[in-house]
FITI-394992 format. One line per 2 residues: number of its first residue (from 0); for each residue x, y, z of N, C-alpha, C. Coordinates in Angstrom, 2 decimals, padded with zeros to 5 digits. Layout:
N
NUM> X:Y:Z:X:Y:Z:X:Y:Z ~ ...
END
This chain:
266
0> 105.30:100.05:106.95:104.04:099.48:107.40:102.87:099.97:106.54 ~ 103.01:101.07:106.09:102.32:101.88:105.15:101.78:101.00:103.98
2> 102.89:100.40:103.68:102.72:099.36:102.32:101.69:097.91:102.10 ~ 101.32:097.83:103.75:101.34:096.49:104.46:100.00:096.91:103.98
4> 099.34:097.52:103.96:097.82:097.92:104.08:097.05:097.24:102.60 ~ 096.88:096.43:102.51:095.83:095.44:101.31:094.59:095.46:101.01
6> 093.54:096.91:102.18:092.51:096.88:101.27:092.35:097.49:100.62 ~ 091.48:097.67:099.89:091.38:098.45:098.81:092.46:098.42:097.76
8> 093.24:097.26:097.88:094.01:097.10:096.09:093.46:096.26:095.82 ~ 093.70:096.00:094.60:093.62:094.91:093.64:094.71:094.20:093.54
10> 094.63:092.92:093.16:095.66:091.83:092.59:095.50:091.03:091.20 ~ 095.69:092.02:089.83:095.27:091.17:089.01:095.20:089.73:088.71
12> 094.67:089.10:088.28:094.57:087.75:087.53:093.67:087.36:087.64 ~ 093.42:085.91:086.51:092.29:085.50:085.93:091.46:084.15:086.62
14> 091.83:084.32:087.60:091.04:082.71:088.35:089.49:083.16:088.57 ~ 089.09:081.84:088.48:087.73:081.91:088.79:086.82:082.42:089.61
16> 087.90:082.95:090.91:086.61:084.32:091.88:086.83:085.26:090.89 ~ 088.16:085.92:090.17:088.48:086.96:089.53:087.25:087.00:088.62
18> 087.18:086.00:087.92:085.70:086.08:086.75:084.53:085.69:087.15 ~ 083.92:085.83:088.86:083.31:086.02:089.33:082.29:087.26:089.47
20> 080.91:087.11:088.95:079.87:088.48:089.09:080.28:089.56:090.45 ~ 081.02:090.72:090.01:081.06:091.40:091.16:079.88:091.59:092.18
22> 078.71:091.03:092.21:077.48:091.75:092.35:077.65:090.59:094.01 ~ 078.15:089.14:093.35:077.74:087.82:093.96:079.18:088.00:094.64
24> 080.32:088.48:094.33:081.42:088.94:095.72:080.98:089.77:096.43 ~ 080.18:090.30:096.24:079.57:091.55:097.25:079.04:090.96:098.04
26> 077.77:089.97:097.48:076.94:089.77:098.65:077.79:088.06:099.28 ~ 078.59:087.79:098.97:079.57:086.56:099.58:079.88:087.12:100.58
28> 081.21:088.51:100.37:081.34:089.12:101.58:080.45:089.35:102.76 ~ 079.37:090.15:101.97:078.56:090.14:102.93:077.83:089.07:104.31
30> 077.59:088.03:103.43:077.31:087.21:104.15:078.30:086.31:104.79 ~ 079.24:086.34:104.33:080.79:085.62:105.62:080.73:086.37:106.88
32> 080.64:087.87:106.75:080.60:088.80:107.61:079.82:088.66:108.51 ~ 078.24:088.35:108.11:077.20:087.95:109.29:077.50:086.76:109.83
34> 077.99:085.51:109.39:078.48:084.32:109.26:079.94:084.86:110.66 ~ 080.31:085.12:110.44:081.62:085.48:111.36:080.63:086.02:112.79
36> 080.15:086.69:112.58:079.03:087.17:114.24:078.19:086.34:114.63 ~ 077.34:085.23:113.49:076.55:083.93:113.93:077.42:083.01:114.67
38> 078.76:082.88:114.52:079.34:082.26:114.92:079.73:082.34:116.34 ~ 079.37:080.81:117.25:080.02:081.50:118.97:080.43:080.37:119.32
40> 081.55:079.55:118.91:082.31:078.71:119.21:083.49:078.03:117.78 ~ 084.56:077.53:118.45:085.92:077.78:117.65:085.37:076.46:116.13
42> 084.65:076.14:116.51:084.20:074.68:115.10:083.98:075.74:113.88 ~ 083.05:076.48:114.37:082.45:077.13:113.35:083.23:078.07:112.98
44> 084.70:079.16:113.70:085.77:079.37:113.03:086.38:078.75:112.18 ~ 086.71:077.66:112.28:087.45:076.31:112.02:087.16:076.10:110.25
46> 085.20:075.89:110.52:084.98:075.88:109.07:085.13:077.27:108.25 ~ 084.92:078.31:108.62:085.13:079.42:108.00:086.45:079.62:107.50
48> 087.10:078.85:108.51:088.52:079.79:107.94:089.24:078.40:106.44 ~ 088.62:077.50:106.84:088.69:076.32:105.50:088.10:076.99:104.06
50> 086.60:077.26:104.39:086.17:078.09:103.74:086.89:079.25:103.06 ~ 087.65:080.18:104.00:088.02:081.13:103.21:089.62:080.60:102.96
52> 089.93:079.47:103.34:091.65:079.39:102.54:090.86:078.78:101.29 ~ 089.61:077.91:100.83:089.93:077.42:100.04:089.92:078.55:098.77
54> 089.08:079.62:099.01:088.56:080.80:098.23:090.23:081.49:097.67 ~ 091.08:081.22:099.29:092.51:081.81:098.28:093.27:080.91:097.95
56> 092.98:079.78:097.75:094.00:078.64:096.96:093.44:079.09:095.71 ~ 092.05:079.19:095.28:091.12:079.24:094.15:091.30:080.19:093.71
58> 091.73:081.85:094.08:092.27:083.02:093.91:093.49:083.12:093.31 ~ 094.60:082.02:093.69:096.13:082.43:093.28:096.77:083.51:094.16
60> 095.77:084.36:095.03:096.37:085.72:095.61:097.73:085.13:096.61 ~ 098.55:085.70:096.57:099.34:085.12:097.69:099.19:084.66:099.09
62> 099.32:083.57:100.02:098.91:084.01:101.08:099.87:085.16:101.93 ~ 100.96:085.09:101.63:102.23:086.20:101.89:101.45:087.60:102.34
64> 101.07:087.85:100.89:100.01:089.50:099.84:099.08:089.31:101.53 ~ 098.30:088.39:101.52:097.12:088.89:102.20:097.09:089.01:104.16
66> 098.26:087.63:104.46:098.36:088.25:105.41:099.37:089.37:106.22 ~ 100.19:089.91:105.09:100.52:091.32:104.92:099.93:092.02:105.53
68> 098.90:092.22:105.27:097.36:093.30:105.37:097.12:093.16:107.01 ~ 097.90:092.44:107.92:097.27:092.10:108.94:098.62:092.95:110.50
70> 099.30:093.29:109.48:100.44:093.75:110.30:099.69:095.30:110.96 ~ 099.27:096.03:110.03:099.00:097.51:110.25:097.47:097.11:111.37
72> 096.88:096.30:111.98:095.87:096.26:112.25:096.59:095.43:114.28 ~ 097.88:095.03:113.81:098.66:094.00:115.10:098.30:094.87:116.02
74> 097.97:096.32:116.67:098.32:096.88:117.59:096.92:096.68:118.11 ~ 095.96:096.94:117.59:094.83:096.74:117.72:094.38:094.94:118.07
76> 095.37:094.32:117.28:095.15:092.88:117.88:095.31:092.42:119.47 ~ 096.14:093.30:119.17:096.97:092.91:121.00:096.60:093.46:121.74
78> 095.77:094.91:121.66:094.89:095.38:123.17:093.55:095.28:122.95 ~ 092.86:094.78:121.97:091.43:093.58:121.87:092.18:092.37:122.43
80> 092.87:091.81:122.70:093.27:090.69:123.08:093.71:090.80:124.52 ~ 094.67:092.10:124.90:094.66:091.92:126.51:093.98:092.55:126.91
82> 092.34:093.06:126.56:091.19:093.36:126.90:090.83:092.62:127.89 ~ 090.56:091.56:126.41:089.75:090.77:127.12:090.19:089.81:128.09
84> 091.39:089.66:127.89:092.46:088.88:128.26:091.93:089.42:130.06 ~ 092.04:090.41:130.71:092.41:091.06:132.06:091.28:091.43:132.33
86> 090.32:091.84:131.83:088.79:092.58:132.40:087.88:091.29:132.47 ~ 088.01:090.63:132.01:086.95:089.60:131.95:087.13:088.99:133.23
88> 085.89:088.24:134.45:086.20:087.87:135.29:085.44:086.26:134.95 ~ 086.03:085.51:135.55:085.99:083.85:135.80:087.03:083.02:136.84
90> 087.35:082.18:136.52:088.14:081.16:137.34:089.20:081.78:136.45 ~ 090.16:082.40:138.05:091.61:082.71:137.68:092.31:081.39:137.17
92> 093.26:081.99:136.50:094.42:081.28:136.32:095.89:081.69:136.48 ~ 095.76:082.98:136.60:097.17:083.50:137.08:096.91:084.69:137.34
94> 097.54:085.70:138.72:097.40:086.70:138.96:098.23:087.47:139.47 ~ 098.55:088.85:139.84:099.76:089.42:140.07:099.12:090.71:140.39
96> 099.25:090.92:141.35:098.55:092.19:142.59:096.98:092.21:141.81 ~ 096.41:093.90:140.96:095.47:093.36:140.27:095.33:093.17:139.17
98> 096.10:092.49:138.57:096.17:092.23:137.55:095.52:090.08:137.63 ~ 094.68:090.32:136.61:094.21:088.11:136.43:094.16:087.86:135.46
100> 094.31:086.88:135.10:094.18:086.21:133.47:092.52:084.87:133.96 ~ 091.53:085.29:133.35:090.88:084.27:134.08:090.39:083.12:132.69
102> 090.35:081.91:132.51:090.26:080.90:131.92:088.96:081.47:130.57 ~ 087.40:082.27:131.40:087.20:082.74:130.38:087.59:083.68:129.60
104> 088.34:084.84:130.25:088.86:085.87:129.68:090.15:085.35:128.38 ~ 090.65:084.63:128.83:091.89:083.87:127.48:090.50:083.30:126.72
106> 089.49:082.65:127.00:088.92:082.12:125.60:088.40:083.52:125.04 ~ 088.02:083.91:125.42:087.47:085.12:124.75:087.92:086.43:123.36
108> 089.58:085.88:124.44:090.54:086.89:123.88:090.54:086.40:122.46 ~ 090.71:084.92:122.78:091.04:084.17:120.82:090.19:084.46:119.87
110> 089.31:084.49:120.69:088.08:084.28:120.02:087.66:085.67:119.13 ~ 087.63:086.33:120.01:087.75:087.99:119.50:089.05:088.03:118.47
112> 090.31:087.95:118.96:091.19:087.79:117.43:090.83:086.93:116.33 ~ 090.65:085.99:116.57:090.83:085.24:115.26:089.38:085.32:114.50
114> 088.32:085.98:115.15:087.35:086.90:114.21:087.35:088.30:113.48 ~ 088.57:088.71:114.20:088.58:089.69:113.63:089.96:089.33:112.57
116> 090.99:088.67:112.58:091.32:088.23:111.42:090.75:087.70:110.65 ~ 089.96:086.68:110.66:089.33:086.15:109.51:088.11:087.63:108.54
118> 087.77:088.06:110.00:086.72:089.70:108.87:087.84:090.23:108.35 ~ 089.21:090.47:108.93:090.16:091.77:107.34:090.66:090.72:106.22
120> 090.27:089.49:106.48:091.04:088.65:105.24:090.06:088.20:104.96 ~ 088.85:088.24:105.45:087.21:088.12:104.17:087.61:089.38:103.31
122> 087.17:090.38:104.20:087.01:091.60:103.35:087.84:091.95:102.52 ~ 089.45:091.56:102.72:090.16:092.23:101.59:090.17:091.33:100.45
124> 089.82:089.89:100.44:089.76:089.55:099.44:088.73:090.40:098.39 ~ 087.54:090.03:098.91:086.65:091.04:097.88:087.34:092.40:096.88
126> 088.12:093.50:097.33:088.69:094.00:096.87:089.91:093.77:095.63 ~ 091.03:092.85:096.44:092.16:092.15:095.74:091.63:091.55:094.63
128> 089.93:090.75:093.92:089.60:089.77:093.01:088.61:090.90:092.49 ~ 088.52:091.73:092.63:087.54:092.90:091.85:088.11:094.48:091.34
130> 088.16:094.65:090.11:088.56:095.53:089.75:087.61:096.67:090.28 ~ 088.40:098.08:090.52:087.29:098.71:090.96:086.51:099.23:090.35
132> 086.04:099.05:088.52:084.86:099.51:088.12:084.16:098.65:087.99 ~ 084.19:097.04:088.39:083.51:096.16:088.22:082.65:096.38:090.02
134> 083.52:096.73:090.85:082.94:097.22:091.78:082.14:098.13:092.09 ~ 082.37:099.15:091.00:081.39:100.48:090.88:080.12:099.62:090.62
136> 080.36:098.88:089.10:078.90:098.64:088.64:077.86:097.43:089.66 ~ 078.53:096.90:090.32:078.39:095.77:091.32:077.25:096.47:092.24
138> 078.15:097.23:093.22:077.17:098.15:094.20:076.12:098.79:093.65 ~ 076.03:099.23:092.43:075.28:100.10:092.14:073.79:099.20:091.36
140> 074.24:098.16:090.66:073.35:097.04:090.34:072.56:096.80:091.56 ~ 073.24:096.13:092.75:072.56:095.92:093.85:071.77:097.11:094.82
142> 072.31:098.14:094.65:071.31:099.44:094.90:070.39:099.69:094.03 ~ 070.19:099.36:092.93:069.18:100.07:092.16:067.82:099.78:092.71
144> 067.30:098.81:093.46:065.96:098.64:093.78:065.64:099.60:094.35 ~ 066.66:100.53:095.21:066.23:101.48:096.42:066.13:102.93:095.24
146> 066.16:103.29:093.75:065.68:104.03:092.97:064.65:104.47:093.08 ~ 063.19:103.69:093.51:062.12:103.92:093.85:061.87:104.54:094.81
148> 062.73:104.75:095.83:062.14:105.30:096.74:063.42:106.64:097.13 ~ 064.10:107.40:095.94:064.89:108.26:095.98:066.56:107.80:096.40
150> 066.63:107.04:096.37:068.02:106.72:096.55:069.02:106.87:095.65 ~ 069.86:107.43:095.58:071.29:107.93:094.39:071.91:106.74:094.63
152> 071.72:105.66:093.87:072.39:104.47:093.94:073.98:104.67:092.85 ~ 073.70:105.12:091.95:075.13:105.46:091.24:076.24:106.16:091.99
154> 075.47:107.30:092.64:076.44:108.44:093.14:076.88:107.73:094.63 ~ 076.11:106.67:095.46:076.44:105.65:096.52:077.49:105.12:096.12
156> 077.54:104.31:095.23:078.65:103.70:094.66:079.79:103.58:093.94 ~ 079.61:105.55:093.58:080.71:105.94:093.22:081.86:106.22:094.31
158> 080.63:106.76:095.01:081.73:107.51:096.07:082.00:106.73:097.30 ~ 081.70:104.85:097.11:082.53:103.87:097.79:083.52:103.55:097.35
160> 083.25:103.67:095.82:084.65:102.73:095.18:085.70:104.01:095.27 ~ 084.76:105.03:094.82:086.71:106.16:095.27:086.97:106.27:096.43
162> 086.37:105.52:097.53:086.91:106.25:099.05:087.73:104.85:098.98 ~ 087.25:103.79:098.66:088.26:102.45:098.42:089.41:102.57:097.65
164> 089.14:103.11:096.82:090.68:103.16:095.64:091.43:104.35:096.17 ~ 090.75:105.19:097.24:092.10:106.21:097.77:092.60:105.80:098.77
166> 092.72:104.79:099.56:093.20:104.15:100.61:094.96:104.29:099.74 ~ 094.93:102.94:099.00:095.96:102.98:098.72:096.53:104.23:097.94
168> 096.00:104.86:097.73:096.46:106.26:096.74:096.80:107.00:097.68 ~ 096.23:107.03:098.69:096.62:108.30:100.28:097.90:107.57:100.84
170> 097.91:105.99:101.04:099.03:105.45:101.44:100.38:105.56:101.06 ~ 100.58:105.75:099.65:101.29:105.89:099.10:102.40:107.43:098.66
172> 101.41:108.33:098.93:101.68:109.58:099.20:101.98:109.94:100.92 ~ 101.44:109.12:101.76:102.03:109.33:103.42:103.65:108.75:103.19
174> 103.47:107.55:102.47:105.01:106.77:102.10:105.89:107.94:101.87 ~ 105.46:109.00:100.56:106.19:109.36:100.19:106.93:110.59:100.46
176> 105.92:111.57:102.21:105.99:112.72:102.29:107.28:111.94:103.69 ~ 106.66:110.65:104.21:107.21:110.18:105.31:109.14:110.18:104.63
178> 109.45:109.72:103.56:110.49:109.55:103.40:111.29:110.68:103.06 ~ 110.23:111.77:102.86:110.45:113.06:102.44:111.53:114.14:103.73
180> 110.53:113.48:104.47:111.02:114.22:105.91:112.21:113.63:106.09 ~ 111.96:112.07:106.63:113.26:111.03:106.62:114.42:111.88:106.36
182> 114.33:112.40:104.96:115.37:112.68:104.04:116.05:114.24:104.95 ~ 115.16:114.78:105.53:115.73:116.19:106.13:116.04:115.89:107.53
184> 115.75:114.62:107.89:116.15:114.35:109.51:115.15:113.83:110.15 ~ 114.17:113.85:109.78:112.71:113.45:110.85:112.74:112.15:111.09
186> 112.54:111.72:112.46:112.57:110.23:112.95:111.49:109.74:113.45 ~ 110.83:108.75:112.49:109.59:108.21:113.05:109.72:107.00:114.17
188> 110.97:106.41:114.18:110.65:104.83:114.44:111.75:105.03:115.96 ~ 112.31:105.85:116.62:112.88:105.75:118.26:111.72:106.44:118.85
190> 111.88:106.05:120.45:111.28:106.88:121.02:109.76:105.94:121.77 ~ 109.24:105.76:122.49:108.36:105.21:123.19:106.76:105.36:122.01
192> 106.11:105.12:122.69:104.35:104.36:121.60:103.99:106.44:121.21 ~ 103.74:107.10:122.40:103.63:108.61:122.52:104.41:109.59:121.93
194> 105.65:109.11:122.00:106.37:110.17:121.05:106.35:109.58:119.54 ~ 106.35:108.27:119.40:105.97:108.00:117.53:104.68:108.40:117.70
196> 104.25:108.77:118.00:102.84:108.83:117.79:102.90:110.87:117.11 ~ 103.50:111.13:117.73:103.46:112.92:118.24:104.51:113.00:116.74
198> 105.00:112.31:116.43:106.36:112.10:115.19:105.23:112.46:113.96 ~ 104.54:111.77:113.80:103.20:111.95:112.70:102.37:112.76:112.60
200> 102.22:113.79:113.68:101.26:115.01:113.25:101.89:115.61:112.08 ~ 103.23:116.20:111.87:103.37:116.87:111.06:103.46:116.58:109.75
202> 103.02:114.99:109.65:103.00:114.11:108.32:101.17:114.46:107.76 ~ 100.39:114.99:108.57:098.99:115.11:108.49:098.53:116.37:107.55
204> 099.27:117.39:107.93:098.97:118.73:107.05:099.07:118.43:105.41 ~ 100.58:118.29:105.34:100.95:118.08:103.95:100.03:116.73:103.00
206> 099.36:115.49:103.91:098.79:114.47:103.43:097.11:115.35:103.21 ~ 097.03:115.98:104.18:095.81:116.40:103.95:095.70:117.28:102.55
208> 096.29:118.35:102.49:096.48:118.88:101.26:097.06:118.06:099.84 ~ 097.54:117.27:100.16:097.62:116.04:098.75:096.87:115.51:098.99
210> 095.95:115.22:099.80:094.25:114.35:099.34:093.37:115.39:098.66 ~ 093.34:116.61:099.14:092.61:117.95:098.43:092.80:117.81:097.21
212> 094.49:117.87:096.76:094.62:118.12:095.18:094.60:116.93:094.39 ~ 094.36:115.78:095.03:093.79:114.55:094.04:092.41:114.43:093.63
214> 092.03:115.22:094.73:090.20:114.91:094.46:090.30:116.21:093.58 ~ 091.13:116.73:093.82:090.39:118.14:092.79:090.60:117.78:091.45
216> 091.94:117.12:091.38:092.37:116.98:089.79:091.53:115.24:089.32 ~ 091.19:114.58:090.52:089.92:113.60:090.01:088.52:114.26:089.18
218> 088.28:115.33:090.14:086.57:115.84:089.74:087.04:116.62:088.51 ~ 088.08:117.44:088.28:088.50:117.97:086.63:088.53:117.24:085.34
220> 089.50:115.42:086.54:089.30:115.02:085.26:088.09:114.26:084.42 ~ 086.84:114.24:085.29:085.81:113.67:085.63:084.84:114.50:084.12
222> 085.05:115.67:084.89:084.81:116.61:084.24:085.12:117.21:082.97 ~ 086.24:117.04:082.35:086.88:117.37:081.15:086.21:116.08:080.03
224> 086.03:114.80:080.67:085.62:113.38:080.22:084.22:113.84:080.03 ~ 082.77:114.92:080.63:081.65:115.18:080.39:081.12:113.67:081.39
226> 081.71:113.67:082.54:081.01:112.15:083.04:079.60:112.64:083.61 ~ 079.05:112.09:083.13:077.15:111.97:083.53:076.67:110.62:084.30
228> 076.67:110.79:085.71:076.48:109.13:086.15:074.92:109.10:086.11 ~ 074.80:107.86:086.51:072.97:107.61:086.96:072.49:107.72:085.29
230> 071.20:107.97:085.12:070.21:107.73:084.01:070.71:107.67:082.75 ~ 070.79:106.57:081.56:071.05:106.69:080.73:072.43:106.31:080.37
232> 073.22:106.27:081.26:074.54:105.75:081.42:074.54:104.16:080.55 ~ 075.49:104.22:079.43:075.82:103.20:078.93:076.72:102.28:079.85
234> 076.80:101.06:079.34:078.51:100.33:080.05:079.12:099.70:078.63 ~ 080.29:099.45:079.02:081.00:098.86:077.83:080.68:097.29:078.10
236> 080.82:096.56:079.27:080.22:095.03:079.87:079.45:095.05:080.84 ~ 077.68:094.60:080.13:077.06:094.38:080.76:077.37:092.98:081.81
238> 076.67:093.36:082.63:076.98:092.31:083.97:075.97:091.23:083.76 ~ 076.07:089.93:083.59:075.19:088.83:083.68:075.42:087.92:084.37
240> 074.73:086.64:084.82:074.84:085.56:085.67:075.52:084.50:084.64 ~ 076.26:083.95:084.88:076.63:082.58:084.49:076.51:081.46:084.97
242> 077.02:080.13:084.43:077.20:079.29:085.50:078.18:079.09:086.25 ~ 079.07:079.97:086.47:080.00:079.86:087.77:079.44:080.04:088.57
244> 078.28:081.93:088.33:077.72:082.69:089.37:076.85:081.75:090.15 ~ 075.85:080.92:089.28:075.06:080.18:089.90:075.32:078.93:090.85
246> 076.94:078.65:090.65:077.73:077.97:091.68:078.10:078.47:092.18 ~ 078.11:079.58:092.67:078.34:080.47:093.69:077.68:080.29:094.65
248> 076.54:081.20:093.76:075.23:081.43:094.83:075.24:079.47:095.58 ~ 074.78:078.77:095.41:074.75:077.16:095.95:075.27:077.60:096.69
250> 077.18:077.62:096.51:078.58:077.07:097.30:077.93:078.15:098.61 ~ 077.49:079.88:098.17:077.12:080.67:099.37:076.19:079.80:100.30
252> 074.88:079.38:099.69:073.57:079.20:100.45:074.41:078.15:101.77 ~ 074.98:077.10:101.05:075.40:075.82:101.25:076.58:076.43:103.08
254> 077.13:077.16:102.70:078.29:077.88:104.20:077.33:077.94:104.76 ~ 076.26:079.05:104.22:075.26:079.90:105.43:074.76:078.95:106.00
256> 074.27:077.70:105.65:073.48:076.61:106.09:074.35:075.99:107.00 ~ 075.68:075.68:107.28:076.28:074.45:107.44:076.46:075.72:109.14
258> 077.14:076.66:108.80:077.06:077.81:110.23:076.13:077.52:110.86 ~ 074.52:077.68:110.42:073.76:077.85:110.77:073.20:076.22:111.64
260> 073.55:075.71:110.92:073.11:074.46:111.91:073.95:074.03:112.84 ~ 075.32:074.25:112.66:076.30:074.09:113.55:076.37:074.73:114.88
262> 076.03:076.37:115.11:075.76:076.97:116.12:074.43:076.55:116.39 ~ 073.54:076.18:116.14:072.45:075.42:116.86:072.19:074.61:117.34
264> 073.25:073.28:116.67:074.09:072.01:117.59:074.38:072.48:118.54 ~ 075.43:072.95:118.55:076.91:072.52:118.96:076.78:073.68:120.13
END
């Protein structure tokens, strides 16, 4: 399940979000994201989620790859879902001592899932179509206005893109301490929700101390390189607008608009 986890990788290749201004995936994300909370009825899901398949037909990313990413998050689907599913009160529809399912509580429930799927499969795209130093320079472009008024916009955005790029780097090392144990007898997967659960403390020490010695041998090697962020900092590709970007920005304005009038209809 470990493996299942898709944010914060990348998926190389060359399609047209891929050669997309990291600056203008940033603020896309961003704004799907508000776009997903403007939203309070299933139409305006409906178009979003058109919206974002057409972004991964246009990507190449697998749809396989991305809704992968959605397995490690299922447990959490299903008690946001019989949340709302049982606490919510309206016109029953089925009940069993106190336990009810009431007509609004099921709309609610969907509604709450399938927003919160569509936010981990906005968001991980952004990641999967952006390399992460195009992401460094991205955030940090878009922070620079806040320079004026003391803001470490470099050192902000450094230390997003490495807390992003250690997701999968920490994942991969839980993989590997998990199979480690495996190997001497340790059993993660019998046993009720409480005892797997109690199975994984002792996977925490050893992960914790291999996150220690990555960051240490990161900041050495940071360091041995003479890295100087913020002032004066060259790049090897400067970041500019094109005309894709500027069909971007449109294709963006153009969603935000179509949401926006739709929940005001409808």
């Amino acid at each position: 399940m470990l493996r299942d986890i898709t944010l914060g990788q990348y998926f190389p290749g060359n399609s047209w979000i891929h050669r997309l201004d990291p600056r203008i995936k940033i603020m896309a994300t961003l704004l799907f994201i508000i776009e997903l909370f403007i939203v309070d009825n299933f139409i305006g899901f409906l178009i979003a989620a058109v919206v974002l398949g057409i972004i991964v037909a246009v990507s190449k990313v697998p749809v396989s790859y991305i809704l992968r990413g959605l397995k490690p998050i299922l447990l959490i689907l299903v008690f946001t879902f019989a949340l709302n599913m049982f606490m919510v009160k309206g016109r029953i529809l089925w009940q069993w001592k106190f336990l009810h399912i009431t007509a609004e509580g099921l709309e609610l429930a969907v509604f709450m899932a399938i927003r919160l799927i569509l936010l981990l499969m906005g968001s991980s795209m952004l990641t999967l179509c952006t390399r992460p130093i195009a992401l460094t320079d991205g955030i940090e472009r878009l922070l620079s206005p806040f320079k004026k008024i003391g803001l470490p916009a470099h050192d902000i955005a450094m230390m997003m893109t490495i807390a992003l790029r250690f997701i999968p780097t920490l994942l991969e090392e839980a993989d590997k301490i998990m199979k480690a144990q495996q190997a001497r007898g340790a059993d993660f997967e019998t046993g009720n929700l409480m005892q797997r659960a109690k199975s994984l403390i002792p996977i925490l020490v050893p992960l914790f101390v291999s996150a220690f010695r990555i960051a240490q041998d990161l900041a050495m090697a940071m360091e041995a390189r003479c890295y100087r962020g913020g002032e004066n900092r060259t790049r090897m590709n400067e970041m500019k607008f094109k005309g894709r970007d500027y069909a971007a920005i449109v294709m963006m304005l153009l969603f935000a608009a179509v949401i926006i009038i739709e929940s005001k209809v409808l």
